[in-house]
Structure formats: C-alpha cells, structure tokens
VOPAGU-2260 file (C-alpha; in pm, 1 decimal, decimal comma):
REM VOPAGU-2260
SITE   aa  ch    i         X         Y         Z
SITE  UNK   A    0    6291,4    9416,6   13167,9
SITE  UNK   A    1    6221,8    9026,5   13144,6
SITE  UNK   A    2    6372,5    8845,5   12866,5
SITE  UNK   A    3    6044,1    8713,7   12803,8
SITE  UNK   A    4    5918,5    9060,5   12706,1
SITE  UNK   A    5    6192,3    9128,9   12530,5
SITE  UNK   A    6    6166,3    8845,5   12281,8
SITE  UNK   A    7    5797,2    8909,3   12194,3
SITE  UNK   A    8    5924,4    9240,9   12074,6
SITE  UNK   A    9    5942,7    9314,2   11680,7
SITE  UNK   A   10    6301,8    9417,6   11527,0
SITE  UNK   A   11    6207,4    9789,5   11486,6
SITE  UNK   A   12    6051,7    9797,5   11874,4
SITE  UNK   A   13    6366,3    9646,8   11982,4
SITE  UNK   A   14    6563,5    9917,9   11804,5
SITE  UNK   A   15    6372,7   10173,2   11926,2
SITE  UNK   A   16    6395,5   10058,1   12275,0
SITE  UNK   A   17    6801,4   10002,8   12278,5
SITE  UNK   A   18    6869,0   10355,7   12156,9
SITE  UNK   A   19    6618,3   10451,2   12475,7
SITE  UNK   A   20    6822,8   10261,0   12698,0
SITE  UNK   A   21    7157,1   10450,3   12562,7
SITE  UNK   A   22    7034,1   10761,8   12598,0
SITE  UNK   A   23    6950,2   10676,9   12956,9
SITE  UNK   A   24    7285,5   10535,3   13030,7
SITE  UNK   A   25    7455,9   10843,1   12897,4
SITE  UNK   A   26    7259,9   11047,6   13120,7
SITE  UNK   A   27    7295,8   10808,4   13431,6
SITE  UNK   A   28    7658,1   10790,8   13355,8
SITE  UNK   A   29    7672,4   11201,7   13332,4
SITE  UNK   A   30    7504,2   11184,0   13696,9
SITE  UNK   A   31    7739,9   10920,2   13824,2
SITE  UNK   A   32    8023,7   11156,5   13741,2
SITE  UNK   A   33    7890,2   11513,7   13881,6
SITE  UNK   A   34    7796,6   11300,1   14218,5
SITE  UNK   A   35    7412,3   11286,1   14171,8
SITE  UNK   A   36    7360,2   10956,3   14127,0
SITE  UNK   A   37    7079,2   10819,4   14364,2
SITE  UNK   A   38    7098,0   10451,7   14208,8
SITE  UNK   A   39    7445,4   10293,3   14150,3
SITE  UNK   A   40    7247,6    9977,2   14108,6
SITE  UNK   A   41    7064,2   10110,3   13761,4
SITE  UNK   A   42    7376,1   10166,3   13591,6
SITE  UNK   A   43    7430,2    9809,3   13585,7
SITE  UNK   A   44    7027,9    9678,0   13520,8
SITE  UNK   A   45    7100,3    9946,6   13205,4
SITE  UNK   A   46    7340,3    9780,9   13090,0
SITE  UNK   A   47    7244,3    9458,3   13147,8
SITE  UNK   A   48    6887,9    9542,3   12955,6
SITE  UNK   A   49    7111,2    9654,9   12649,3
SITE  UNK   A   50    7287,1    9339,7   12640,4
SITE  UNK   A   51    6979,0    9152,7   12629,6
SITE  UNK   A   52    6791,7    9349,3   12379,9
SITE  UNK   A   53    7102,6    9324,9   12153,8
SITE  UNK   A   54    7190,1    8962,4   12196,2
SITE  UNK   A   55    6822,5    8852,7   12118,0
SITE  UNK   A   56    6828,2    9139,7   11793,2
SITE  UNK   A   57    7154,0    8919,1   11701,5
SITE  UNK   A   58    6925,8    8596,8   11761,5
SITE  UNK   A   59    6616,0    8708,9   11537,8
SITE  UNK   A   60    6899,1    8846,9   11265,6
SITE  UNK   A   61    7047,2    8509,9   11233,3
SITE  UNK   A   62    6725,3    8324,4   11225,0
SITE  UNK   A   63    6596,5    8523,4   10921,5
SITE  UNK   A   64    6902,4    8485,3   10772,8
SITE  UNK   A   65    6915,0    8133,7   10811,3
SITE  UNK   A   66    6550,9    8058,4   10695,4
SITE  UNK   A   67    6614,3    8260,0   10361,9
C-alpha cells in the first residue's frame, strides 16, 4: 500500500487495518513454516506495510499531542 494512502487514513481505519495486516503475517508466516508458501516476497511487503501504518499512527499521535 502507498504511503500516500496510508496517510489519508483516520486513526481508527489505520488500527483496523494494522491488526489485518498481523493476522495475515501470522498466517503467511504459519505457511512459510509447513512449506506452502507461494510468495516469499509478501512476507516482507507485510511487514514493510505494518511499519508504515505504525510509524505514520506514531506521526498523527504526536501531532495531536503537540497541538493540545
């Protein structure tokens, strides 16, 4: 997902789409490990999607906290 999209996301969206993304790691993880992994690759983009989402949830937590 672009960053773009990610930032014009709400706080509760953004929640909602993180815990997505961890349960879809857990089960591409559980795949990796029985050998029925078709994508190594999405393991990583996962990953790299929850990163994102959290670091710009940090971002929008700090600005609201600043501008009170």
């Amino acid at each position: 997902m672009k960053v773009k999209e990610i930032r014009e996301m709400s706080r509760e969206d953004l929640l909602k789409k993180i815990d997505g993304w961890e349960e879809e790691l857990f089960n591409l993880r559980f795949q990796a490990k029985m050998g029925q992994l078709a994508n190594p690759l999405q393991l990583r983009l996962v990953r790299r999607d929850i990163a994102r989402a959290k670091t710009i949830l940090n971002e929008k937590s700090e600005s609201s906290a600043v501008q009170k």
